[in-house]
C-alpha positions as CSV (number, residue, x, y, z in Angstrom):
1,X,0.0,0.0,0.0
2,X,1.5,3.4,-1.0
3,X,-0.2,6.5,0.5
4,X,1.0,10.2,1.1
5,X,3.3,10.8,3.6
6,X,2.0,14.4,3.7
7,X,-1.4,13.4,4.8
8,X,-0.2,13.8,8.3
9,X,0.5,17.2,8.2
10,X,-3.6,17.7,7.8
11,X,-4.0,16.0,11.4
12,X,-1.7,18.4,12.9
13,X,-3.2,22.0,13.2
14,X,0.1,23.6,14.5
15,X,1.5,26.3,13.2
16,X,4.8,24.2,13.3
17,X,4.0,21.1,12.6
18,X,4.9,22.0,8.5
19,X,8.4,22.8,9.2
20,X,9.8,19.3,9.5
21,X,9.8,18.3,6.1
22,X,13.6,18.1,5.4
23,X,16.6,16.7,7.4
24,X,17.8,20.5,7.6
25,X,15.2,21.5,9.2
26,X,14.9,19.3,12.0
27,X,18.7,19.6,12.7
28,X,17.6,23.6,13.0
29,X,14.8,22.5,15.6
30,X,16.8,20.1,17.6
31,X,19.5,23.0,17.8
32,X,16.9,25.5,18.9
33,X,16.1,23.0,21.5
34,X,19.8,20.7,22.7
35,X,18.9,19.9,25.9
36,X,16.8,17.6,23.9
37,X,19.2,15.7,23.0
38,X,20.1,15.1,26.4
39,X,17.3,12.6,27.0
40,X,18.5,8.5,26.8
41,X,15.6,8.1,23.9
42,X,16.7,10.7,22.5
43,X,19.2,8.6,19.7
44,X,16.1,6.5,18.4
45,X,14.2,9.1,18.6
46,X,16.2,10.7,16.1
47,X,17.2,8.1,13.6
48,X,13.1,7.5,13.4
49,X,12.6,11.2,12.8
50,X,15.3,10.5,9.6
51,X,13.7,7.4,8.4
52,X,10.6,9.3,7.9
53,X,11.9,12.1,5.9
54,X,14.2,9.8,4.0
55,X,11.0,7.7,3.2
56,X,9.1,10.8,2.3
57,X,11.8,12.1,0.0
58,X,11.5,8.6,-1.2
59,X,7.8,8.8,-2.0
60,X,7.8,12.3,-3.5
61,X,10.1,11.1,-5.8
62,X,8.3,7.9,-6.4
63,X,11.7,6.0,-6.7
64,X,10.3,2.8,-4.4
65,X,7.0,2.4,-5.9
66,X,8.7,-1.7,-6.5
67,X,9.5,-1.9,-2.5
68,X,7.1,-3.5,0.0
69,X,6.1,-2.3,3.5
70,X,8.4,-4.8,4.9
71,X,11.5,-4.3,2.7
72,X,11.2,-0.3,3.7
73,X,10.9,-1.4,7.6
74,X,14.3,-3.9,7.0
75,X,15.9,-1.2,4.9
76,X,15.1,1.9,7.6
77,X,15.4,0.0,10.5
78,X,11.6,0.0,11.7
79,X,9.0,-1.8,12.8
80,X,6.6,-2.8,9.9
81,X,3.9,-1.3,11.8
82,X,5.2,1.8,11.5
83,X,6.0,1.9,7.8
84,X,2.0,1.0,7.7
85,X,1.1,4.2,9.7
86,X,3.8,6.7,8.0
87,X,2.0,5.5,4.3
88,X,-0.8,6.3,5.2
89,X,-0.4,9.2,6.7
90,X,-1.9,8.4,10.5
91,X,1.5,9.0,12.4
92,X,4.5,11.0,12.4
93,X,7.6,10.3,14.5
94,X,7.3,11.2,18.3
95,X,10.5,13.6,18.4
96,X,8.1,15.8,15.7
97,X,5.6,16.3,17.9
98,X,8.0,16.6,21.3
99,X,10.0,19.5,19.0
100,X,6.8,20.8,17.8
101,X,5.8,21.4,21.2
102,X,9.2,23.0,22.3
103,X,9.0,25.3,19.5
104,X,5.7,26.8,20.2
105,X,6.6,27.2,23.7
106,X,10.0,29.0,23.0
107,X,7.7,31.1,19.7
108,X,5.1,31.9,22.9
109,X,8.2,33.0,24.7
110,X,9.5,35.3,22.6
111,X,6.6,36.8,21.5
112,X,5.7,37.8,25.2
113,X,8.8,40.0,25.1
114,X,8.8,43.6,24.0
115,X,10.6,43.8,20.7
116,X,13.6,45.9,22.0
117,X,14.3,43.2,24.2
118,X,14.9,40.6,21.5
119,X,18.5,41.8,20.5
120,X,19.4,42.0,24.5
121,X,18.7,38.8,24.9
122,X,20.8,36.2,24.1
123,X,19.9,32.6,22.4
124,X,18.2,30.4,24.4
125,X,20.6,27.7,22.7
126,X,23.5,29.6,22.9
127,X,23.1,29.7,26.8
128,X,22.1,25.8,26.9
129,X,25.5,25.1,24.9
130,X,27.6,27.2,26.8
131,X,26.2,26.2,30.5
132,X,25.6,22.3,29.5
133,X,29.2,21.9,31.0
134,X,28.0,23.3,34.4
135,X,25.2,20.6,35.1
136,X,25.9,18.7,38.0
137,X,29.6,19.8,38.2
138,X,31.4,19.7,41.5
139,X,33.1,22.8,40.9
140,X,30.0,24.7,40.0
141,X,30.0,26.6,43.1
142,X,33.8,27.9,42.6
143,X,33.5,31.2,41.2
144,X,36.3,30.3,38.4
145,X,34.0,28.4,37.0
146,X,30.6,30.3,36.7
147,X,33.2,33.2,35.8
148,X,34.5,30.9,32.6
149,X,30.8,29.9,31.4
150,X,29.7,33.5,31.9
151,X,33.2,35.0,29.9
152,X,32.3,32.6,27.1
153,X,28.2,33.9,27.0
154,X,29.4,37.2,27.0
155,X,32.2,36.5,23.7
156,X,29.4,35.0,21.9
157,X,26.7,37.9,22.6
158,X,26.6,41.6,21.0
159,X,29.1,43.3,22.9
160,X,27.9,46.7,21.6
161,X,24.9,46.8,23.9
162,X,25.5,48.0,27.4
163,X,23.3,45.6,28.2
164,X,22.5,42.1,27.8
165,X,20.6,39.2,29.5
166,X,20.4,35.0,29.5
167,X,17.4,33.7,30.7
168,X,18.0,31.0,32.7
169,X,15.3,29.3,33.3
170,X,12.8,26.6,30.8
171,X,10.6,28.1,28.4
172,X,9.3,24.6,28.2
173,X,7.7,22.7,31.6
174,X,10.0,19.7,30.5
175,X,12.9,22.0,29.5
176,X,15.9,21.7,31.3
177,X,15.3,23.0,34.9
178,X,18.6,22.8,36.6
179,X,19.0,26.5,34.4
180,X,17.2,27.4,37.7
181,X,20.2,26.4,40.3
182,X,22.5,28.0,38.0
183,X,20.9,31.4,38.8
184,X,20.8,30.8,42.3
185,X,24.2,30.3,42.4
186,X,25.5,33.3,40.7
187,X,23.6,35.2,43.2
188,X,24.0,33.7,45.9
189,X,28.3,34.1,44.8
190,X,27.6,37.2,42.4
191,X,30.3,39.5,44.2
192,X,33.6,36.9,44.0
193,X,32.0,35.4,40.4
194,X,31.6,39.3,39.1
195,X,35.8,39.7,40.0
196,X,36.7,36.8,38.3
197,X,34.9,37.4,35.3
198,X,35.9,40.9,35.0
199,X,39.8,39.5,35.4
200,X,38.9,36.9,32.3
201,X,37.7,39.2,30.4
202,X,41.0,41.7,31.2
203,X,38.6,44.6,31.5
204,X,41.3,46.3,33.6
205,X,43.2,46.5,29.9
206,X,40.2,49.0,28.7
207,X,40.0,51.8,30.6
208,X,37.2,52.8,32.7
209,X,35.5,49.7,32.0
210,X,34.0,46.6,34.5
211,X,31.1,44.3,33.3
212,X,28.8,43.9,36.3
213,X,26.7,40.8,37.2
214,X,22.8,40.8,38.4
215,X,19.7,38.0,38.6
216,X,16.6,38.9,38.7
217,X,13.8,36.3,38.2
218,X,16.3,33.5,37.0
219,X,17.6,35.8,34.6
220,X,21.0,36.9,34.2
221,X,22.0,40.5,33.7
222,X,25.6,41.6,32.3
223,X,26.2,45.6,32.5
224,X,29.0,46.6,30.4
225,X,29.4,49.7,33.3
226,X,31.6,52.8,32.0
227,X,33.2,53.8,35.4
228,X,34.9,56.9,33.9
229,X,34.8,59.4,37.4
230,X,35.0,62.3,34.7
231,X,31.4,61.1,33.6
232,X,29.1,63.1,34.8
233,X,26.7,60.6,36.1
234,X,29.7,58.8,38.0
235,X,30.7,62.6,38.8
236,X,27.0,63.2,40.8
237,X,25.8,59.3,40.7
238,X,24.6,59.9,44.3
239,X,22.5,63.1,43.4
240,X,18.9,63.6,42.0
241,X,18.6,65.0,38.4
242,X,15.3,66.7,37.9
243,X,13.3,66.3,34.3
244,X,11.3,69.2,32.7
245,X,8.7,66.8,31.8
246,X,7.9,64.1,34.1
247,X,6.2,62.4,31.1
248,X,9.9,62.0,29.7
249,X,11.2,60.5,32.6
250,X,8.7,58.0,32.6
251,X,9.2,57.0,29.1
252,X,12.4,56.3,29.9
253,X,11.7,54.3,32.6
254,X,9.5,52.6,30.7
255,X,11.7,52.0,27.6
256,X,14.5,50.8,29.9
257,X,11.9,48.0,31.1
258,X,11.0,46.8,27.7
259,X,14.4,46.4,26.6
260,X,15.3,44.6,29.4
261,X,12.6,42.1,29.2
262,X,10.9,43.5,32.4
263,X,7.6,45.0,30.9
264,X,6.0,41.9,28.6
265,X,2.6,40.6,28.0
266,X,2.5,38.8,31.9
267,X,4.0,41.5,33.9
268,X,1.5,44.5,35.1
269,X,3.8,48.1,34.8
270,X,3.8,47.7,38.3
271,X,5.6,44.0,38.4
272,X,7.8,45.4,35.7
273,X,9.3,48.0,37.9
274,X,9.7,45.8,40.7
275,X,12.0,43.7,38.6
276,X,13.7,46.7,37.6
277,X,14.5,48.3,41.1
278,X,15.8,44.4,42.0
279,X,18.5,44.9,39.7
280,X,19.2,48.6,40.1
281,X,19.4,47.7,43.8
282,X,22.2,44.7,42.6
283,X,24.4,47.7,40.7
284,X,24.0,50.0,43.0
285,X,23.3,48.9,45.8
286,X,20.6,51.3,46.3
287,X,18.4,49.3,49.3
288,X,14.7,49.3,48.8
289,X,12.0,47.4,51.1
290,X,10.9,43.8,49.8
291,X,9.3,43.4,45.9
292,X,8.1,46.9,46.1
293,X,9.5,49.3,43.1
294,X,12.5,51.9,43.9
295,X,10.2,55.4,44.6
296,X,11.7,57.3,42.0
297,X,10.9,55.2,39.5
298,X,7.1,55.6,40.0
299,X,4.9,57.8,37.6
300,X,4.4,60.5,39.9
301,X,8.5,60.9,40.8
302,X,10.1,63.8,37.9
303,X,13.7,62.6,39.0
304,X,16.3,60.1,39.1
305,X,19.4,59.9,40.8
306,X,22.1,59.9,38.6
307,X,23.5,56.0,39.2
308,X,19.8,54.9,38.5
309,X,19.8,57.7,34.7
310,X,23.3,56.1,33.8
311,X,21.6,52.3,33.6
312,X,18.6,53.3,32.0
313,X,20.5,54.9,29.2
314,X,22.9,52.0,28.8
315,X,19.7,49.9,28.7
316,X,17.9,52.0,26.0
317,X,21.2,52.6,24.0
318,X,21.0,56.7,24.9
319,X,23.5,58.9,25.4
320,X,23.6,61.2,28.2
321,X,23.9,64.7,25.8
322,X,20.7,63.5,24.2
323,X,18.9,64.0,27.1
324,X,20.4,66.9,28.7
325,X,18.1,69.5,27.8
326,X,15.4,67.4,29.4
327,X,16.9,68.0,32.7
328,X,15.5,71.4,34.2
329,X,18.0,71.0,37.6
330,X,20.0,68.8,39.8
331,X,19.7,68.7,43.5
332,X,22.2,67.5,45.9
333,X,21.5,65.5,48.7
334,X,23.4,67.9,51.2
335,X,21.0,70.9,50.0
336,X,21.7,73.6,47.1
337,X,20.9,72.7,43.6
338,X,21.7,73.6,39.8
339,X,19.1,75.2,37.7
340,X,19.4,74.8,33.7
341,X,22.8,72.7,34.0
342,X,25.1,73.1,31.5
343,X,27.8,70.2,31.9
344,X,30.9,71.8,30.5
345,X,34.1,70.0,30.2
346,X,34.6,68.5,33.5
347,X,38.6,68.3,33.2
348,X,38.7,72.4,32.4
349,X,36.4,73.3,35.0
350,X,38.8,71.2,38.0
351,X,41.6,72.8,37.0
352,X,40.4,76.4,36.8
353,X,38.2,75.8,40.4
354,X,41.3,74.2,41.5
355,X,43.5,77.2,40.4
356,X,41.2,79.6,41.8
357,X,40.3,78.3,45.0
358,X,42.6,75.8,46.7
359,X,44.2,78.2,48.7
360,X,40.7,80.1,49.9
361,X,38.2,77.5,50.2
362,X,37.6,74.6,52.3
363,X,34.6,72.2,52.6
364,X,32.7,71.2,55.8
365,X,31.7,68.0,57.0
366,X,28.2,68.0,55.0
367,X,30.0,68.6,51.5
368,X,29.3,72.7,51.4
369,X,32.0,74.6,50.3
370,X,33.2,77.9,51.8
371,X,35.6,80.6,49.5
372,X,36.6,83.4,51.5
373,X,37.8,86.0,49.3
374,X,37.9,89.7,50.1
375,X,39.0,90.9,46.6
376,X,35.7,91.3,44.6
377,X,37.0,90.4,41.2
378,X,37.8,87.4,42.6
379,X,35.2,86.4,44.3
380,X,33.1,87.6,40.8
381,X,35.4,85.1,39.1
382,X,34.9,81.9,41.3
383,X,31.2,82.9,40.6
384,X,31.7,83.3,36.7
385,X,33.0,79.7,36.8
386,X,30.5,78.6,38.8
387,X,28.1,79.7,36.2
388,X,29.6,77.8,34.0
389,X,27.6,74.7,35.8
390,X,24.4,76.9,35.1
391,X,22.6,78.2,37.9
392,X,24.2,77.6,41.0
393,X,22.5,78.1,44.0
394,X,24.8,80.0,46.3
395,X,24.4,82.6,49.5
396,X,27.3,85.5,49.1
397,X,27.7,87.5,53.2
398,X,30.5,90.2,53.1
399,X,33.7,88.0,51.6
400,X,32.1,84.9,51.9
401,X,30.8,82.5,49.3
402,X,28.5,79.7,50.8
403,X,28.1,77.1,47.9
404,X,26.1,74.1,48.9
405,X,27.0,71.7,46.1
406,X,29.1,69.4,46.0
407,X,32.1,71.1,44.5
408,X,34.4,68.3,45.9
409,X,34.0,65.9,43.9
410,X,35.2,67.4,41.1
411,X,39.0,67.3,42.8
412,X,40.8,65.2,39.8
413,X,42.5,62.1,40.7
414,X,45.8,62.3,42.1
415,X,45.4,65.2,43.7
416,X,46.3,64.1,47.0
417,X,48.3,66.8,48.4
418,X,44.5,68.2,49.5
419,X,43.4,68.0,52.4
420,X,40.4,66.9,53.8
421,X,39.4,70.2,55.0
422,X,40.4,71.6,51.8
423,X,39.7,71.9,48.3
């Protein structure tokens, strides 16, 4: 009896089900899916699978019309029975409809991310290939190795994000679960892992670079982290920058969370900004109380501090000059504040505050910086520089200049020969 191998495909409504007509394309599905292979049935499971594409080439080619049901089952290696049901189009292999299933449910997967997350995060085979090593390893829990598997993920990623993430956990409910102890390990050892792999990866040959580690949800976070102190969100990382238009901020916020896989079709905005403040509170740590979301990162919050603006434009792939103008004024946590900030050239500015007022200024305990000058033009210089910030906040008694921003931090590196009362 010869009958269509194809009639099968007419039983099976799945979207997928089609795609396994040639050998090619079930080595594509069994690589989107490897831990498949893991499985003892796995190797008969597979050389079915072949026989039934070789005997549907076969048929479509009608090159065995002369060959009975029980030559075919000799020739392929099968059971007669099964020749029968592939003929007539009843059956097809098992491994079709486990892959067809695993497919769906990594398709479902995806499509519940936000599309600015899909070049973030990394293959879900990719990670499966690189981590298989780690599965039930003794050394797992040595941070040289975590470090290794994580240094490889990262070589095989895009390296131009700032930002990237491995989910490590099963799409599938009979996907490979032990992803999950994985996670727990790397952060549960996320500070000693994060050295290693930052001495693997020899970011102390780049300047100003270190790639940080966080896990939120079973998923693994790396931040390529630009620790420049002449950056200006390193410069005031601890202070709060204030948008023009709240609406902005959110948006940002918002865009951050869909790139990182945060906001998708099964998180509320709510959920999605809990996630969020979990991982800001990893790179900075920035404490917050339980699974509730970082304050500022609400709707009804206009500002951010600066550590929390510089991840959320590494996540959305923003520069900080592109925003700039957005920002109506930065406030410091010690009092005074900046209206209409400018940012000039951090490096000039130092030198010419440091030029002008080593020798009369000193700063208190709380970070507020007293210039005592009785010469006028002076004093209308320091000020003149000061504007240079934009509008700086400052109380001028007599010879005195009270400036209650935090000046300080922009002594340059090396400059030790200051004192700690001094500027």
């Amino acid at each position: 009896m010869r009958t269509s191998l194809l009639g099968s495909q007419r039983h099976h409504q799945d979207i997928h089900s089609t795609l396994i007509t040639t050998v090619q394309q079930l080595h594509q599905l069994v690589d989107n899916h490897p831990y498949l292979r893991d499985r003892s049935n796995f190797p008969n499971l597979y050389h079915t699978a072949q026989a039934f594409l070789s005997l549907q080439k076969k048929q479509n080619n009608k090159i065995f019309s002369s060959f009975s049901q029980n030559q075919l089952a000799n020739h392929y290696g099968v059971h007669q029975s099964q020749i029968s049901f592939w003929l007539n189009g009843k059956k097809q292999p098992r491994l079709f409809r486990t892959l067809i299933s695993h497919e769906n449910a990594r398709v479902e997967h995806k499509a519940k991310l936000a599309p600015e997350a899909h070049n973030h995060c990394i293959d879900a085979g990719t990670v499966y290939h690189t981590l298989r090593p780690l599965r039930g390893h003794p050394e797992r829990h040595n941070p040289t190795l975590p470090a290794t598997t994580i240094a490889s993920l990262y070589y095989q990623s895009d390296t131009k994000l700032r930002v990237i993430f491995a989910e490590l956990r099963p799409y599938h409910e009979r996907g490979p679960t032990w992803l999950r102890q994985f996670a727990q390990t790397i952060h549960q050892h996320r500070h000693p892992i994060e050295t290693r792999l930052n001495t693997l990866l020899k970011t102390h040959e780049t300047p100003h670079t270190k790639i940080r580690l966080g896990v939120v949800s079973n998923v693994l976070y790396l931040w390529h982290e630009n620790t420049n102190p002449q950056h200006w969100l390193n410069l005031w990382n601890d202070e709060i920058f204030h948008f023009k238009n709240p609406d902005f901020k959110n948006q940002l916020v918002e865009n951050a969370c869909r790139h990182l896989g945060f906001n998708n079709e099964t998180d509320s905005y709510t959920a999605g900004i809990s996630k969020f403040s979990r991982l800001i509170g990893q790179y900075t740590e920035r404490q917050h109380e339980g699974y509730e979301p970082l304050p500022e990162l609400r709707n009804r919050e206009p500002f951010l501090h600066g550590e929390v603006l510089h991840i959320i434009l590494d996540a959305v792939g923003t520069s900080f000059d592109i925003i700039k103008p957005e920002i109506s004024h930065i406030g410091f946590r010690d009092g005074g504040f900046v209206n209409d900030p400018k940012f000039p050239n951090i490096e000039i500015l130092q030198a010419r505050l440091l030029a002008t007022m080593l020798s009369d200024g000193h700063l208190d305990e709380k970070r507020v910086l007293y210039y005592v000058e009785r010469d006028f033009e002076r004093r209308q210089r320091v000020k003149s520089l000061l504007d240079q910030l934009g509008h700086v906040q400052y109380n001028e008694e007599n010879d005195r200049l009270r400036i209650p921003v935090p000046i300080g931090q922009f002594r340059p590196l090396g400059m030790n020969q200051v004192s700690d009362g001094d500027f």
